[in-house]
MIKOLPA-266670 format. One record per residue (C-alpha): residue in one letter; x, y, z. Coordinates in steps of 0.001 Angstrom, whole numbers, padded with zeros to 6 digits, always signed. Example, Ala and Ser with C-alpha at 12.3 -4.5 7.8 and 13.67 -1.06 7.14 Angstrom:
<pts>
A+012300-004500+007800
S+013670-001060+007140
</pts>
This chain:
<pts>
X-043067-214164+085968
X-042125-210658+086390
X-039806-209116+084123
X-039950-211418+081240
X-041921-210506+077936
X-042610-213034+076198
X-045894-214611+073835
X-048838-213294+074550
X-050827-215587+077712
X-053467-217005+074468
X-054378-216435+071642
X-057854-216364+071223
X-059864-216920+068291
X-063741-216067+067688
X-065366-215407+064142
X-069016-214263+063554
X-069330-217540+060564
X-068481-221029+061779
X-065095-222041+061271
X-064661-225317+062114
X-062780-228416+060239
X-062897-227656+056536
X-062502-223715+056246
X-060090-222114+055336
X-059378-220020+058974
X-056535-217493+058789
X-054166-217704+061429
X-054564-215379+064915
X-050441-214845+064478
X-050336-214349+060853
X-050627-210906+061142
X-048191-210341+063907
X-045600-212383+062165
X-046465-210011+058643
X-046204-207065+060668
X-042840-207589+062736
X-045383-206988+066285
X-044986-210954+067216
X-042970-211858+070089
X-040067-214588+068945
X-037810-216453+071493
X-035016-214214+070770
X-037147-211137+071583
X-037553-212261+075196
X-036037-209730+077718
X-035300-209930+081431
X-034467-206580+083514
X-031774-207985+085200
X-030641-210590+082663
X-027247-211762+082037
X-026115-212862+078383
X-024741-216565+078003
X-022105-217050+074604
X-020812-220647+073812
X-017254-220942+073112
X-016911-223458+070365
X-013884-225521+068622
X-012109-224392+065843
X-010941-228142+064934
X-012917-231124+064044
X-010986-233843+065791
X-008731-233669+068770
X-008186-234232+072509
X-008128-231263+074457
X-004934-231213+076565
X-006278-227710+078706
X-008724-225035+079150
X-007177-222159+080427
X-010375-219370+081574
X-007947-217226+083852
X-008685-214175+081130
X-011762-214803+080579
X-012817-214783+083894
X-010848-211532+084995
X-012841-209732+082577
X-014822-206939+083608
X-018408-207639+083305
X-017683-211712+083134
X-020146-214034+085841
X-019119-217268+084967
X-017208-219464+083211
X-017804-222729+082766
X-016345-225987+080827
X-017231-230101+081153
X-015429-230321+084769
X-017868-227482+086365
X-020626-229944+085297
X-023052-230581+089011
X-024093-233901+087961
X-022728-237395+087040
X-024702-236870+083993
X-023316-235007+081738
X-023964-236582+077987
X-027418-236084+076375
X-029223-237246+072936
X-032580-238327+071811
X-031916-241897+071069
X-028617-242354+072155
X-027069-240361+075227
X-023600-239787+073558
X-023282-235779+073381
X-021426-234544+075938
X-023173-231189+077109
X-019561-229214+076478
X-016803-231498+075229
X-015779-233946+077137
X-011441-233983+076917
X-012226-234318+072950
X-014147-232641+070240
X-015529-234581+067816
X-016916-231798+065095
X-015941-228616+064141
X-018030-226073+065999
X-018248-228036+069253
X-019417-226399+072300
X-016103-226492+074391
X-017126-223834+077214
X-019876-221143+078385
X-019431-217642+079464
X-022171-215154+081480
X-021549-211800+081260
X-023856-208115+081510
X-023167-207568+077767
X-023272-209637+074771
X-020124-208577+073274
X-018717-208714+077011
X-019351-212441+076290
X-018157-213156+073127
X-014433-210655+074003
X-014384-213266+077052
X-015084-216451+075120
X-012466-215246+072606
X-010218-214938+075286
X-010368-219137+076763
X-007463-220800+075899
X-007949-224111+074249
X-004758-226408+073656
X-005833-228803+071157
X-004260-232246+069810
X-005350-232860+066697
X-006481-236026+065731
X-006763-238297+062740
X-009962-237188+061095
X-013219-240053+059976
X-014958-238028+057073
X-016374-241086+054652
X-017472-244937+055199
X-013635-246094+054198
X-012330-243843+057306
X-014879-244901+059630
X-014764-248604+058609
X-011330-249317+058178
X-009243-252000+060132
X-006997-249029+061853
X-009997-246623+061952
X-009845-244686+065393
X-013204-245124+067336
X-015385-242012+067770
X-017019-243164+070862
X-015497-246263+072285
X-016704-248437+074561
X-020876-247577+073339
X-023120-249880+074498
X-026964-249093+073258
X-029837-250735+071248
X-028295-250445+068097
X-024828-251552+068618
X-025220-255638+068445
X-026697-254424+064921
X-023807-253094+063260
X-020826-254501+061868
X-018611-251249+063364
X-018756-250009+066173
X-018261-246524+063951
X-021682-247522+062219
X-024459-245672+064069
X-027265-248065+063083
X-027983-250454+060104
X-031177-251828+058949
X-031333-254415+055852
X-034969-255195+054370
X-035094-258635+052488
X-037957-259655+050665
X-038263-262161+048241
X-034934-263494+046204
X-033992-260315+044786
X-030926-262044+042856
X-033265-264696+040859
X-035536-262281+040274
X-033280-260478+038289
X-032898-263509+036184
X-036028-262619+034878
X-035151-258958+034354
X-035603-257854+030729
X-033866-254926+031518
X-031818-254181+034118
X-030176-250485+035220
X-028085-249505+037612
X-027110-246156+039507
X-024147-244548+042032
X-025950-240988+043474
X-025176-238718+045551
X-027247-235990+048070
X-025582-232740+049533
X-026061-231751+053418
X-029453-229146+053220
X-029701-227012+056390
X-033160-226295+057897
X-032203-222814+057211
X-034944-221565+059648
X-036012-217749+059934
X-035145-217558+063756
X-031801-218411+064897
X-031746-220611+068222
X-032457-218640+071132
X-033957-219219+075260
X-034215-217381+078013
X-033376-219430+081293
X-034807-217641+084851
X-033885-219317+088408
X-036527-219789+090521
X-036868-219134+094306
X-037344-223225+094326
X-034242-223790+093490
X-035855-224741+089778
X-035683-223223+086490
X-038257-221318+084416
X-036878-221931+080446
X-038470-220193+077238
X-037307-221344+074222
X-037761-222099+070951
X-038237-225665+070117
X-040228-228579+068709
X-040767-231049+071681
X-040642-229738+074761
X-041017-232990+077008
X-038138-234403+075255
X-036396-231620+075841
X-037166-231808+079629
X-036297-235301+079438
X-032675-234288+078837
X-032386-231385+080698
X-033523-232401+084205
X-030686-234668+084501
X-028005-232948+083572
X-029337-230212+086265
X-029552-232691+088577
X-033277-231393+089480
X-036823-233371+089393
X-038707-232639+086253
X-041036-230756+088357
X-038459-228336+089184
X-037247-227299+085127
X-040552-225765+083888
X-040503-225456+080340
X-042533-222743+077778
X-042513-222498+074401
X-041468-219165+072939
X-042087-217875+069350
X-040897-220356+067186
X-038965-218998+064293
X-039470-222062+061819
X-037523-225430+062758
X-037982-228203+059873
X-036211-230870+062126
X-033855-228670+063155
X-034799-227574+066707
X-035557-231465+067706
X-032311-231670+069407
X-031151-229429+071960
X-029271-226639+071477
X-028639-223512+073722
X-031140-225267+076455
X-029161-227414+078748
X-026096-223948+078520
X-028848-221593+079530
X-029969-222949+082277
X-026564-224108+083513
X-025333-220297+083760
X-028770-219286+085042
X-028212-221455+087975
X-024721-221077+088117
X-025233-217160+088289
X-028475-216597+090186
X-029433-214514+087123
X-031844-214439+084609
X-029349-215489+080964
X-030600-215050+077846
X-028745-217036+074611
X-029114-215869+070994
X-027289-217513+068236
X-025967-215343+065020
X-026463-216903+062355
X-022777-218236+061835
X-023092-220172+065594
X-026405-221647+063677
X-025190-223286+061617
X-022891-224953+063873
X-025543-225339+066849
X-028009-227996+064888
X-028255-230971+063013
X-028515-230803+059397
X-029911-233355+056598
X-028031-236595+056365
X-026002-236447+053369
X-026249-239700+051329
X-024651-242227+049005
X-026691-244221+047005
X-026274-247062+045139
X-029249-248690+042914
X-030500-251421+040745
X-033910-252259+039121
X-034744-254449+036839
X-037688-254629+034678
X-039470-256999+031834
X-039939-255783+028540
X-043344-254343+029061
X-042301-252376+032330
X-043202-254480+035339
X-040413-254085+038001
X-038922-257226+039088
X-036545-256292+041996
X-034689-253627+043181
X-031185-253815+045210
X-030343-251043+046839
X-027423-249854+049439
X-027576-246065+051888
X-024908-244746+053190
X-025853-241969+055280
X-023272-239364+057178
X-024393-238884+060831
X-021545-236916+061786
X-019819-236620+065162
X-023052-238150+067230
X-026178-239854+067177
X-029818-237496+066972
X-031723-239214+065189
X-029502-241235+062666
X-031744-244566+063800
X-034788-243882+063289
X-033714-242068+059829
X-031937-245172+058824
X-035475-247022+059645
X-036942-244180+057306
X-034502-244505+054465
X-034254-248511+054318
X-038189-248901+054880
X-039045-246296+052273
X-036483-247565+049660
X-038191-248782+047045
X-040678-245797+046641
X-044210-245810+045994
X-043833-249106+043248
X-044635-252317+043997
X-041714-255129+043915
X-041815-258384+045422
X-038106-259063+045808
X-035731-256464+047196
X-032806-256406+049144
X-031811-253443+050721
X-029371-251949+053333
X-029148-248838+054948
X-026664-247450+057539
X-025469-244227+059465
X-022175-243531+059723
X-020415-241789+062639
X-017773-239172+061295
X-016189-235951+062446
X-018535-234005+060103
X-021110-231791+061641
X-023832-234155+063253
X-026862-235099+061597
X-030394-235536+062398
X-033949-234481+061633
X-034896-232559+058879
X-038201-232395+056901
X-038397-235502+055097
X-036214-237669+057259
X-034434-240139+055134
X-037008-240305+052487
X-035577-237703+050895
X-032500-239005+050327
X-033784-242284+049105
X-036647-240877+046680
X-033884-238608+044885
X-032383-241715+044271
X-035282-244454+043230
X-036701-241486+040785
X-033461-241253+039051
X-033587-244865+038637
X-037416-244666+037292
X-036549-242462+034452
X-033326-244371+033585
X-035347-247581+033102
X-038097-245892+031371
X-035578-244686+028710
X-033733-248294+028178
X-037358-249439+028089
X-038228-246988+025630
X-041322-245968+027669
X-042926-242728+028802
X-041605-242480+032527
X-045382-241060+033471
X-046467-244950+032130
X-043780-246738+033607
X-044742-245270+037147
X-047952-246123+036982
X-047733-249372+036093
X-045818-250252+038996
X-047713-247940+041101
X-049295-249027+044434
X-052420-248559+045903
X-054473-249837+047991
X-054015-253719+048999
X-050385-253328+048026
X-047475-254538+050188
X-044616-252756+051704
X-041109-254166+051436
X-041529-254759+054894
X-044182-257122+054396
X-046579-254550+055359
X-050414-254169+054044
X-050893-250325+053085
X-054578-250510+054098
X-055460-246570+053379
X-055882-245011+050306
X-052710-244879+047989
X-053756-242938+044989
X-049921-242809+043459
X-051151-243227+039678
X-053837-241369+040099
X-051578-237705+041383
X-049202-238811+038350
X-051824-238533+036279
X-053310-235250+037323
X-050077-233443+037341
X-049382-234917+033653
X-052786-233596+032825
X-052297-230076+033711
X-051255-227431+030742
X-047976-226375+030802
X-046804-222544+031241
X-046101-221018+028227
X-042634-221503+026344
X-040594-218068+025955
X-042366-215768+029195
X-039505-213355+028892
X-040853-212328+025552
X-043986-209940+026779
X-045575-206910+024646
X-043718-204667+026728
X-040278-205968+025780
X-037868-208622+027363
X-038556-209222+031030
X-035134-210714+032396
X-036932-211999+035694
X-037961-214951+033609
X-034939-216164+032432
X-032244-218304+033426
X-029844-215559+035493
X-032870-213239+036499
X-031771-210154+037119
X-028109-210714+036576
X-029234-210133+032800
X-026775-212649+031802
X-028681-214198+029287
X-031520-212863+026567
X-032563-216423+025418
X-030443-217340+023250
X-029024-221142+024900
X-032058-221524+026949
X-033884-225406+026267
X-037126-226099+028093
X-037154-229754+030380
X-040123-231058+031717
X-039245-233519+034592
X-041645-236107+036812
X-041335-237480+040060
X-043646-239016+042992
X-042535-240058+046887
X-043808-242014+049745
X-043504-240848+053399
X-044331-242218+056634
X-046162-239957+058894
X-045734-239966+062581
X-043374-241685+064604
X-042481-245410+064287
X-040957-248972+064341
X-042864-249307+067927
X-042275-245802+069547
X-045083-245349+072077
X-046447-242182+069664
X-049427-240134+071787
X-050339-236837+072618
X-052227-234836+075529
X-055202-232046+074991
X-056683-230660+078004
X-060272-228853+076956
X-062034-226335+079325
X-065680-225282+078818
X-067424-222320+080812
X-069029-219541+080260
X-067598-216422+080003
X-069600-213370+079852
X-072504-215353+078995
X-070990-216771+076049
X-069675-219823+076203
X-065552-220510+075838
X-063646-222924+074964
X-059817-223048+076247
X-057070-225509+074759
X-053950-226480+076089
X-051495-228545+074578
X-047626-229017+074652
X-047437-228764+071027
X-044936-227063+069464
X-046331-224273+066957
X-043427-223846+064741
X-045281-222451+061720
X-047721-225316+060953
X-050639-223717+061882
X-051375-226193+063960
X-052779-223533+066938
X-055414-222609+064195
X-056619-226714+063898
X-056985-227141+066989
X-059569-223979+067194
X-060964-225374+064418
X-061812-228691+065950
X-062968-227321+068940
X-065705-225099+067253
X-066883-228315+065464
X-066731-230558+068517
X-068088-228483+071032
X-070022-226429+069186
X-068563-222384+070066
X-067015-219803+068583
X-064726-218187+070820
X-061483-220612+071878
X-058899-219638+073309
X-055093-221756+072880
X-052873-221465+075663
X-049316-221286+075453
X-047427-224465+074833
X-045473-225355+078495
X-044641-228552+080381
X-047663-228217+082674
X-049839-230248+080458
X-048728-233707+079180
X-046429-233991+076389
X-047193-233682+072566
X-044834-235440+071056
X-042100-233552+068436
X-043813-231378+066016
X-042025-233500+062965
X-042812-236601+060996
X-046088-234579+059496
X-047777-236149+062897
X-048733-233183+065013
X-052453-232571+063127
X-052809-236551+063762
X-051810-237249+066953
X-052025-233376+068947
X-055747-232724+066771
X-056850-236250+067850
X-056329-235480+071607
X-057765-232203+071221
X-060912-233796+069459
X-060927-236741+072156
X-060963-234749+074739
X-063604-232039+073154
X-065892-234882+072840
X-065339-236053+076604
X-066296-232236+077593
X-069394-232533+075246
X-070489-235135+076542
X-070491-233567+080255
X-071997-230724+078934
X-074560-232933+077582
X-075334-234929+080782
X-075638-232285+082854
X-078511-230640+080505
X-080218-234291+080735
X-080159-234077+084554
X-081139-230225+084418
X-083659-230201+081551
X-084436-233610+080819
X-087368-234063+082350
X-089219-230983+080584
X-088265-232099+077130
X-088021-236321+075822
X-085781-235176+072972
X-082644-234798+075851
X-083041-238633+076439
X-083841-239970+072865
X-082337-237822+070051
X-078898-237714+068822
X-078020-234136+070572
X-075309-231957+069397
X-073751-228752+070312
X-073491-226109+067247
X-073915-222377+067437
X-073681-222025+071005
X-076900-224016+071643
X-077850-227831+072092
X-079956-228926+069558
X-081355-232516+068087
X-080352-234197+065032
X-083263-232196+063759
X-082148-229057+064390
X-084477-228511+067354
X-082760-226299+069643
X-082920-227797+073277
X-081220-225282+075363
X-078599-222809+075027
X-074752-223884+076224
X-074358-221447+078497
X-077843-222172+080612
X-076561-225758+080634
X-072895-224870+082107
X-074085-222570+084573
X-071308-220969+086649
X-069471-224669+086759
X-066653-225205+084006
X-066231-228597+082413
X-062894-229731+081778
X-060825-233083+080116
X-057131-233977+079766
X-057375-237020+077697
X-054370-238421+075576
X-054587-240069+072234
X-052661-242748+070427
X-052375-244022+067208
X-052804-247591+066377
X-049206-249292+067275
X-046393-250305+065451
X-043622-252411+065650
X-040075-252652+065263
X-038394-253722+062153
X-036571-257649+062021
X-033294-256606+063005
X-032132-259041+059822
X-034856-258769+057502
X-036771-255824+058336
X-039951-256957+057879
X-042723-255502+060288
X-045808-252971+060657
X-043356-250444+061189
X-045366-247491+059745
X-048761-246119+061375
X-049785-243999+057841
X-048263-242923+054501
X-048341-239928+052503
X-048341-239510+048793
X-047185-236172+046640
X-046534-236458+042687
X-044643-233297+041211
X-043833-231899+037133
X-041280-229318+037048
X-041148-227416+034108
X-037837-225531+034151
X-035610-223610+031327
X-031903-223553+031487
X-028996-221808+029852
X-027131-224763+028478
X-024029-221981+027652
X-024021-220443+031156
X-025407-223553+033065
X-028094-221110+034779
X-031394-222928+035424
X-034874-221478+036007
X-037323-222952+037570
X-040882-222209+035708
X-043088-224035+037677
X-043731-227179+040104
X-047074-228591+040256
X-047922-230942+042684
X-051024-233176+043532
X-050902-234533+046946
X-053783-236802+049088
X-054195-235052+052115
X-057142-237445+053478
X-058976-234404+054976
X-058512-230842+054487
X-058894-229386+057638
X-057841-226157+056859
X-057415-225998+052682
X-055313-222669+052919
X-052936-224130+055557
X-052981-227263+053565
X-051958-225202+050264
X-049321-223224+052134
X-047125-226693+053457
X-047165-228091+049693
X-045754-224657+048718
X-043457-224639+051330
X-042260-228444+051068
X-041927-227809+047615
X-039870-224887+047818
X-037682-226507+049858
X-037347-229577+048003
X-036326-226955+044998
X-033756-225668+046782
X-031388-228320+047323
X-032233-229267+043834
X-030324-226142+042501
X-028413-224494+045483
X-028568-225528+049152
X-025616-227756+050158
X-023654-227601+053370
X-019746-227451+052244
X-017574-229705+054254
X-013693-229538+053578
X-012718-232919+053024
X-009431-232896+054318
X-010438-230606+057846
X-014163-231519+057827
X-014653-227801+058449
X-018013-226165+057207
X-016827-223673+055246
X-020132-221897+053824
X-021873-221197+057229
X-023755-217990+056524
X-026447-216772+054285
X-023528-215087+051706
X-022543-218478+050533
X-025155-221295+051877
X-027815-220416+049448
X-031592-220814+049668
X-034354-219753+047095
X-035915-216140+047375
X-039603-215002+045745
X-037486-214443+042415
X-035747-218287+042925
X-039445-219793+043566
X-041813-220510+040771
X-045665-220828+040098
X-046382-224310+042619
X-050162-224744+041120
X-051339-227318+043809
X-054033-230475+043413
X-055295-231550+046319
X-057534-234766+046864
X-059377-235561+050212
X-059346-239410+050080
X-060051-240102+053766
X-058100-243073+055816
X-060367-244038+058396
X-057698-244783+060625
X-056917-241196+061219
X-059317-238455+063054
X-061994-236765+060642
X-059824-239015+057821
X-056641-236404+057898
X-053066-237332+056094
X-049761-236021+057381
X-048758-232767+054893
X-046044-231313+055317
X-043337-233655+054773
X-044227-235690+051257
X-044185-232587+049267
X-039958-232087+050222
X-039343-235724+048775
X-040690-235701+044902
X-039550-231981+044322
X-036239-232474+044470
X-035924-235368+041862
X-038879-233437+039673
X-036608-230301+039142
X-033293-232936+038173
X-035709-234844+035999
X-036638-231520+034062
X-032954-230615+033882
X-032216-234380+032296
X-034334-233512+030034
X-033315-230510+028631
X-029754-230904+028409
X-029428-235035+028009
X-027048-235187+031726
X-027037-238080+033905
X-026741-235826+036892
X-026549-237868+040050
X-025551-235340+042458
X-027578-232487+044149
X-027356-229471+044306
X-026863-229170+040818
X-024276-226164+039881
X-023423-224815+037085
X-020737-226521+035679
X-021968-229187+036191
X-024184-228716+033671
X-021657-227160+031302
X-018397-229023+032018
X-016031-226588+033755
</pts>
């Protein structure tokens, strides 16, 4: 469309070497991104645009007596104002499982930071003087902040009268979702329980803290439609919700992906979308909306924090006999995807161990807190911060090395899921325990060089608060299970459309795909597959949009899975066209086109034997070949609302981590010396993108070890650390030597063998690093982040 800059059309990718599945292919946007030259969502400009603002509330629960936009309107430079009654349609509440978020609030606000009201104006600070000047009149309500509030006798309801899937489920109708999982007699077993060891633990609220703020560009169309960029991780979802609301056909809201800025979860739900394109068409202008990054924090979900109570028992040699466990999990003010992370948590409870009899309940809460949803890890975090805890607990009343103890209640292969479930893929779990055990560890002292004292390596860094002298080493051990892809019966697929032609004789491959390319890489797999499949080098990936069938969410690890087993069905439907049409154009000058096994590699056909039959491009001719195939996964099924047994997971993932870390026991400082990690990836279809998710799973799994927590007043429920200055994340001096272990054992369930990445890394991290810090200083420490005095008592 005229007038908007945005990603480039393609990106293509050619190499003179084959670079197919296996290599280690850099990325066509790595450089851009390196450089500062690649075009992000919030870069997006319009010559005529208009600039959208959100006005949001200052209180976390009240009913909104009146709006008054008089001022705001009569400003100079203002287009439009707009609250919940200049909603067009009867539809005005949205959410990805449950419709209960009102696009702006709805007579009540339910969270601080609620969108209550939108302003267009020429300017952005014309927007935000106008927002600024709305007049809200709020009654403040009693607040819900904990599971007491929300599930007491006189507890006010945060969205009466709900009727969904989950609500004959729950005990309250303040209770989002609740799954049990009951296996075995988990009470007699514990009459045979040498040991037994129990555990109350707690897990902060982690922001995705993504590099991009949220950020869209909504353009009306002479159809009466909507063109939207943005910067997402599911676009037909998205759509799904918007259309609606709009009150126009899906056809009519045409959706492209912009440069995604990160999103670890946290661009799954909407966020500026639905406002955009309601001032766009409201206006007759182009309206652009960028977050800062204080209205980030308020405009997505965060990470579920969690309560956690545990018990295992063992017998005297270290066989597990049962575990009973109950998750309480915050979902704040409305629904995302507090479900299916309840189905996550409860499922994924007992960790990678085997134990016959369990019985375990999970639940999400609804509270005025800022809402909950996706985040990288999705409820197994939460629990495997938890069961680790517990593992080195009952290794030390054992009086056994917690390395030993986990493997002999490892699973593998043949084991069975709480759920009843056969795991019927590879599950080397003592086998990454092992290898990370095995590895040498860093050296003691680093700060000491030949040069002199080098603070970097201490605990404090560069604050040069310490020189050594209260600093104790703690080496820590952890390993996690996690699901990949979606679940409990979701209909999980995903849509590649392949084009073959040539192209100035060479042949060219084009792929299209609504997948979301947040940062995975996964544009470069999906070149990568083509160029084995079919055979080319050049391929070109076209932008991400709506006009191809849906992907799916890039999340749950599932996007090389389900998106690179589209793109490799449907490469193999245009191979096989290409090969047809050389049997009816050669085949009757050469038997080999009717009896060999015929491939396409290097831009020629050739036999089994390497006997080259004809070149691609003589075979295509002037005629492209195209197919738009989808691709599912094996299904699942739902969990037993009462005993949650059931296939409910399609593949799992397996990462083992050692932290080695170094703490000022005086000053409560810790440093973080290294994190290795072994991980079973199935297939490595790109061993440097592979390499670079551990890292960054790992690093993020560090941080809310040691730092990252979303700060909630208790008695307001008010964030009150939303910015950079005080919400802390690690930097290159914060992040230590991740040496990584990768094994390729394939699960032939999956295309080319492949395991979800991305995802298992963020679970065992976390409860490595707290491990380590046990270790050196002898602290229970059931609470992350850890600060410092908690480690020193102040």
């Amino acid at each position: 469309m005229a007038g908007v800059t945005r990603t480039p059309t393609g990106l293509t990718q050619g190499s003179s070497t084959p670079a197919g599945v296996g290599a280690s292919t850099l990325r066509p946007d790595g450089t851009l991104k390196v450089t500062g030259e690649f075009a992000y969502s919030s870069d997006m400009w319009h010559e005529d645009m208009l600039w959208g603002h959100t006005l949001r509330s200052t209180v976390a629960h009240a009913e909104i007596r009146s709006i008054d936009t008089s001022e705001a309107l009569a400003q100079p430079g203002v287009y439009a104002v707009l609250t919940y009654d200049d909603l067009p349609t009867a539809v005005k509440h949205y959410g990805l499982e449950i419709q209960d978020t009102p696009v702006l609030a709805d007579g009540r606000v339910r969270h601080h930071g609620e969108p209550v009201a939108l302003v267009a104006a020429d300017h952005p600070e014309t927007a935000r003087r106008a927002a600024a000047r709305i007049r809200v009149d709020y009654a403040e309500l009693p607040l819900i902040t904990d599971e007491a509030s929300a599930t007491a006798e006189d507890a006010p309801l945060l969205h009466p009268g709900r009727k969904d899937a989950h609500a004959g489920h729950v005990p309250h109708p303040n209770i989002v979702h609740r799954q049990p999982i009951i296996r075995g007699d988990a009470d007699e077993a514990a009459q045979r329980a040498d040991v037994i060891v129990t555990g109350e633990y707690e897990f902060g609220m982690q922001d995705q803290a993504f590099l991009g703020p949220e950020s869209g560009l909504a353009v009306p169309a002479e159809d009466g439609g909507v063109d939207l960029y943005v910067a997402t991780q599911w676009l037909h979802a998205d759509l799904r919700q918007i259309a609606p609301v709009l009150g126009l056909p899906p056809e009519k809201v045409r959706m492209t992906l912009s440069g995604v800025g990160g999103a670890f979860g946290g661009r799954e739900d909407l966020s500026m979308q639905i406002h955009g394109c309601l001032l766009a068409l409201r206006t007759g202008k182009p309206v652009k909306i960028v977050y800062d990054r204080f209205e980030s924090f308020f405009g997505h979900v965060h990470r579920h924090p969690a309560k956690l109570r545990y018990e295992h028992g063992a017998t005297k040699d270290g066989r597990l006999t049962h575990l009973k466990c109950r998750i309480v999990l915050d979902g704040g003010a409305y629904a995302s995807s507090s479900p299916a992370v309840v189905g996550n948590a409860s499922s994924l409870a007992v960790g990678p161990y085997v134990v016959d009899d369990v019985d375990i309940e999970a639940l999400a809460l609804y509270t005025n807190n800022p809402p909950c949803g996706a985040m990288r890890g999705f409820g197994a975090v939460q629990a495997c911060f938890a069961y680790e805890a517990q593992m080195d607990k009952l290794a030390a009343a054992l009086g056994m090395d917690p390395v030993e103890l986990r493997q002999r209640n490892a699973m593998e292969r043949g084991s069975v899921m709480p759920t009843g479930q056969v795991v019927d893929s590879p599950a080397p779990v003592a086998e990454l325990l092992r290898r990370v055990k095995a590895r040498p560890l860093p050296p003691e002292n680093q700060w000491e060089t030949t040069e002199g004292a080098d603070v970097r390596a201490l605990p404090g860094g560069l604050s040069n608060t310490t020189h050594g002298e209260g600093v104790v080493r703690g080496v820590g051990y952890a390993v996690g299970i996690k699901n990949v892809g979606f679940s409990e019966g979701f209909d999980d697929y995903s849509t590649a459309r392949v084009r073959m032609e040539v192209v100035n004789g060479e042949p060219v491959a084009t792929v299209h795909t609504a997948m979301a390319e947040v940062g995975q890489g996964g544009i470069t797999v999906h070149a990568q597959i083509a160029r084995t499949e079919l055979g080319v080098q050049q391929v070109t990936i076209q932008p991400a949009d709506t006009r191809v069938g849906s992907a799916g969410s890039t999340s749950a690890s599932r996007q090389t899975y389900v998106t690179g087993g589209a793109v490799k069905n449907s490469c193999e439907a245009v191979r096989e066209q290409v090969l047809q049409r050389g049997r009816v154009k050669f085949g009757t000058y050469h038997p080999a086109w009717a009896t060999a096994e015929l491939l396409l590699e290097g831009g020629k056909v050739v036999t089994d034997a390497g006997e080259v039959l004809a070149d691609i491009a003589d075979v295509l001719g002037e005629e492209a070949v195209e197919a738009d195939l989808e691709w599912r996964h094996r299904p699942t099924e739902a969990f037993d609302p009462e005993t949650g047994q059931g296939f409910g997971h399609v593949q799992y993932s397996f990462a083992a981590h050692r932290a080695v870390v170094e703490v000022d026991t005086e000053l409560g400082l810790v440093k973080v010396v290294e994190l290795a990690c072994a991980q079973d990836v199935g297939k490595a279809l790109n061993p440097l993108s592979v390499v670079g998710q551990i890292h960054g799973g790992t690093t993020q799994g560090l941080g809310v070890a040691v730092m990252e927590e979303i700060v909630v007043d208790p008695k307001t429920a008010k964030v009150r650390n939303p910015s950079f200055t005080d919400y802390l994340i690690p930097t290159i001096l914060d992040t230590p030597t991740i040496p990584v272990d990768v094994l390729e054992l394939a699960d032939e369930h999956a295309p080319y063998g492949l395991r979800g990445v991305g995802e298992a890394p963020t679970l065992s991290s976390t409860p490595a690093v707290l491990s380590a810090i046990r270790a050196a200083t002898g602290l229970a420490l059931t609470k992350t982040p850890v600060r410092p005095e908690h480690l020193t008592g102040t």
